[in-house]
PLY file of the C-alpha trace (Angstrom):
ply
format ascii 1.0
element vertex 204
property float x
property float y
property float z
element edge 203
property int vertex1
property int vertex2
end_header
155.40 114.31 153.13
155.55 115.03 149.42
156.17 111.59 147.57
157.93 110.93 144.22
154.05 109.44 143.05
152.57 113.02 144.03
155.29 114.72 142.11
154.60 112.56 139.31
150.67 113.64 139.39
151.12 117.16 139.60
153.64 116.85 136.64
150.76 115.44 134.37
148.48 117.54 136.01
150.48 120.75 134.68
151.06 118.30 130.99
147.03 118.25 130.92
146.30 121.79 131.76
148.65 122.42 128.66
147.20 120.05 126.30
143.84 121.39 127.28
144.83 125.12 126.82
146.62 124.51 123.42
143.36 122.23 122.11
141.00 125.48 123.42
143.03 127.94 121.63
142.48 125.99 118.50
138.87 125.70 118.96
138.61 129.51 119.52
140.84 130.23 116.67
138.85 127.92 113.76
141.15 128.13 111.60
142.23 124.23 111.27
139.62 122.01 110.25
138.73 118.86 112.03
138.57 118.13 116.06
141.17 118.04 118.60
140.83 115.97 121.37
143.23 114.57 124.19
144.17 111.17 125.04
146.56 109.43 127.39
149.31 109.70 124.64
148.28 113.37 123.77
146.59 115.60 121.50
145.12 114.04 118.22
143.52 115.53 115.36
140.83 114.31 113.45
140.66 115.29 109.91
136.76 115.33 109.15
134.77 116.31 106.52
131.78 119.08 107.34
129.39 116.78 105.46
128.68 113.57 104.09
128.22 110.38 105.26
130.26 110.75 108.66
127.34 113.29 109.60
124.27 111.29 108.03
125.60 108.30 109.56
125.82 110.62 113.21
122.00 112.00 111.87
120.49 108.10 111.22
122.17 107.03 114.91
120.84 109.78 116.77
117.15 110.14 115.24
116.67 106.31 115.40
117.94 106.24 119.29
115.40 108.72 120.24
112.61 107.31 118.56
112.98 104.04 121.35
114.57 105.93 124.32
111.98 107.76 126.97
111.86 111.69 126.29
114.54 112.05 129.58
117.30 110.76 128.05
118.37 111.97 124.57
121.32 110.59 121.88
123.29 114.21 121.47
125.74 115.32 119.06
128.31 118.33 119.13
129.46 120.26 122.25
130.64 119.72 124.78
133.15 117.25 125.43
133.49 114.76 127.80
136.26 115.13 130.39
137.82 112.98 133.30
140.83 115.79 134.21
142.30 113.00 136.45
142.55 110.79 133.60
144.15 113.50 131.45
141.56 112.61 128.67
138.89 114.86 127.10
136.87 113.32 124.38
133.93 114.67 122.14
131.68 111.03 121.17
130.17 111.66 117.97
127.00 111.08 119.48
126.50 110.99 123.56
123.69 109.09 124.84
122.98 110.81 128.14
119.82 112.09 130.71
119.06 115.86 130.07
119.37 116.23 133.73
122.87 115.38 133.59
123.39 117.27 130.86
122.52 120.49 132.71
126.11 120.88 133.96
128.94 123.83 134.01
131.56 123.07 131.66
132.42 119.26 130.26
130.12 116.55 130.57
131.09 113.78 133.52
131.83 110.26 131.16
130.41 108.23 133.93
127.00 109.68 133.34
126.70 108.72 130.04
124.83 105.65 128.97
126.75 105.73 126.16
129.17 106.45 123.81
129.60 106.08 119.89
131.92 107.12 117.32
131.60 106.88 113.80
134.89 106.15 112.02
136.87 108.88 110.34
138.27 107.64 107.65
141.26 109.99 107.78
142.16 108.55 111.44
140.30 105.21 111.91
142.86 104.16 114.59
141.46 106.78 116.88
138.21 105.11 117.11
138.91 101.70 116.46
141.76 101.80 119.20
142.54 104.72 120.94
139.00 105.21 122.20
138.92 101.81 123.02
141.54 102.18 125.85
140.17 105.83 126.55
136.59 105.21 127.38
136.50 102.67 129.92
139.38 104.48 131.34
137.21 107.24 132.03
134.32 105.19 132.89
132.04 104.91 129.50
130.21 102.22 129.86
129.23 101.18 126.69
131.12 101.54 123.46
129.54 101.48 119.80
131.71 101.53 117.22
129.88 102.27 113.34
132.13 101.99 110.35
130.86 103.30 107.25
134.41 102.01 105.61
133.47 98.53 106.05
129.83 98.22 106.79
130.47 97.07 110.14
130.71 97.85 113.53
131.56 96.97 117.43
129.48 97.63 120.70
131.87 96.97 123.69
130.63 96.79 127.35
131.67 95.12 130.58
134.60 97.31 132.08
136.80 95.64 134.33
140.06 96.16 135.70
143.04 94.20 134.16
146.59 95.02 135.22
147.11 97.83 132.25
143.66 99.37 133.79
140.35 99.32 133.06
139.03 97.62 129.78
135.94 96.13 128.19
135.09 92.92 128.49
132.84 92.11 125.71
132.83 93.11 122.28
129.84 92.02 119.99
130.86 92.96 116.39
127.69 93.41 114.00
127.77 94.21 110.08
125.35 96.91 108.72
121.73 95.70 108.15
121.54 93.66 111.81
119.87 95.25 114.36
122.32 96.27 116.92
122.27 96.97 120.96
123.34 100.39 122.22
123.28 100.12 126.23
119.02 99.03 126.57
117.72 100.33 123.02
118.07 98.19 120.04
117.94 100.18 116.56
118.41 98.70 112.89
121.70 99.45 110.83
119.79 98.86 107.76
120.71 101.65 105.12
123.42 103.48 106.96
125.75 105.45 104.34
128.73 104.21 103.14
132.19 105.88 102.44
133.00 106.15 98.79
136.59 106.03 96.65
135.93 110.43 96.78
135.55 110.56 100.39
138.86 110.38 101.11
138.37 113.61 103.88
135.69 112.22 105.44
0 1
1 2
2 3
3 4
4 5
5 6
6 7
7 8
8 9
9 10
10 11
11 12
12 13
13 14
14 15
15 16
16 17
17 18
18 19
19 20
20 21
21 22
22 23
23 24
24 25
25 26
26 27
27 28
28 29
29 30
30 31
31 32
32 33
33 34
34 35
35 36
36 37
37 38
38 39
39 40
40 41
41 42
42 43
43 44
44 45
45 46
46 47
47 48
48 49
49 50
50 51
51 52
52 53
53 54
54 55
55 56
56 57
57 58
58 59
59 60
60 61
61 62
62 63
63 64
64 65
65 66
66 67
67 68
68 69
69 70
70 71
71 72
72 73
73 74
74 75
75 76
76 77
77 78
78 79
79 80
80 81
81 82
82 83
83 84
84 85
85 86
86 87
87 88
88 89
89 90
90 91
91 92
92 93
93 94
94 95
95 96
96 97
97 98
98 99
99 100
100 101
101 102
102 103
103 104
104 105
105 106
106 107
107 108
108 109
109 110
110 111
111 112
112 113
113 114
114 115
115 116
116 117
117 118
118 119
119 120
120 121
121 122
122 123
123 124
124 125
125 126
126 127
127 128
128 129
129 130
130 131
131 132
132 133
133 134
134 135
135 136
136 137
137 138
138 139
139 140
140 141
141 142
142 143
143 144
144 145
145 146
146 147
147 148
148 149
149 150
150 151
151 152
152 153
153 154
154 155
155 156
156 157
157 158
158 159
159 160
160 161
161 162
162 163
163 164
164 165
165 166
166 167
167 168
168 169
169 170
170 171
171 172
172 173
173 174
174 175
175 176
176 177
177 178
178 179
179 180
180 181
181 182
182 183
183 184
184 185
185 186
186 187
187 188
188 189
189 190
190 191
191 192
192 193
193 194
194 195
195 196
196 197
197 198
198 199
199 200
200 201
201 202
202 203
């Protein structure tokens, strides 16, 4: 028997298929700037700048990460996303801290097999990292969280999903300010130096 809760899934089944086509087409086409990405409450676009300190901050993360991690598991940036289709959510982490053996997958990397995620804060849509992704990763099973904020100079690491009666959230949240050392799942790197937005980086 076909129930009104199974019509209701394949209805945002068929919603997510079209989200997921539209945001493809776009990435084919590159003719907008900026990422597209899906979330429970639909497509957003990020507005990002090719360069500056969004990417050096993404550079610092991921070079100082692998310099304490083994050789197996790597901090990687760029394609391709991460996707939980049951969810409806398919999310590209600025930086993906993940085993290469999982990595060695068809198609969209499984969220639960990351060790973690982090984002560094546009500063065209800050409210996509700073609360959007908060909902959407432990949703889909991130287990850790790091939040870096080059508008401020600080910065969140959340952990500890549990289930709470609007679904799964974190826990704990440990806020740190650049120039503390700060814990990303097991591997503990310095903030010291990271880049800083300035009054002309308004794309960024």
């Amino acid at each position: 028997m076909t129930t009104a809760q199974d019509h209701a899934r394949q209805g945002a089944s068929h919603i997510y298929r079209a989200m997921r086509d539209v945001v493809q087409s776009m990435d084919d086409a590159d003719t907008v700037p900026g990422r597209f990405e899906i979330t429970r409450k639909g497509i957003v676009h990020d507005m990002m700048a090719p360069i500056g300190p969004h990417e050096l901050t993404t550079l610092h993360l991921r070079k100082r990460l692998e310099k304490v991690m083994p050789e197996e598991i790597v901090a990687h940036t760029g394609e391709p996303d991460v996707e939980d289709a049951h969810e409806g959510v398919m999310r590209r982490p600025d930086v993906m801290v993940i085993d290469l053996v999982d990595m060695d997958v068809p198609g969209s990397f499984d969220p639960r097999t990351l060790h973690a995620a982090i984002e560094v804060v546009s500063r065209s849509n800050p409210d996509n990292d700073w609360v959007g992704k908060v909902g959407d990763y432990p949703l889909i099973g991130v287990p850790v969280y790091a939040v870096f904020d080059p508008r401020t100079g600080t910065g969140a690491v959340f952990t500890d999903i549990h289930a709470t009666p609007d679904g799964p959230r974190y826990a704990t949240r440990k806020d740190f300010v650049y120039g503390e050392e700060v814990t990303v799942a097991e591997w503990t790197i310095s903030t010291d130096g990271l880049p800083r937005y300035k009054d002309e980086d308004v794309s960024s």
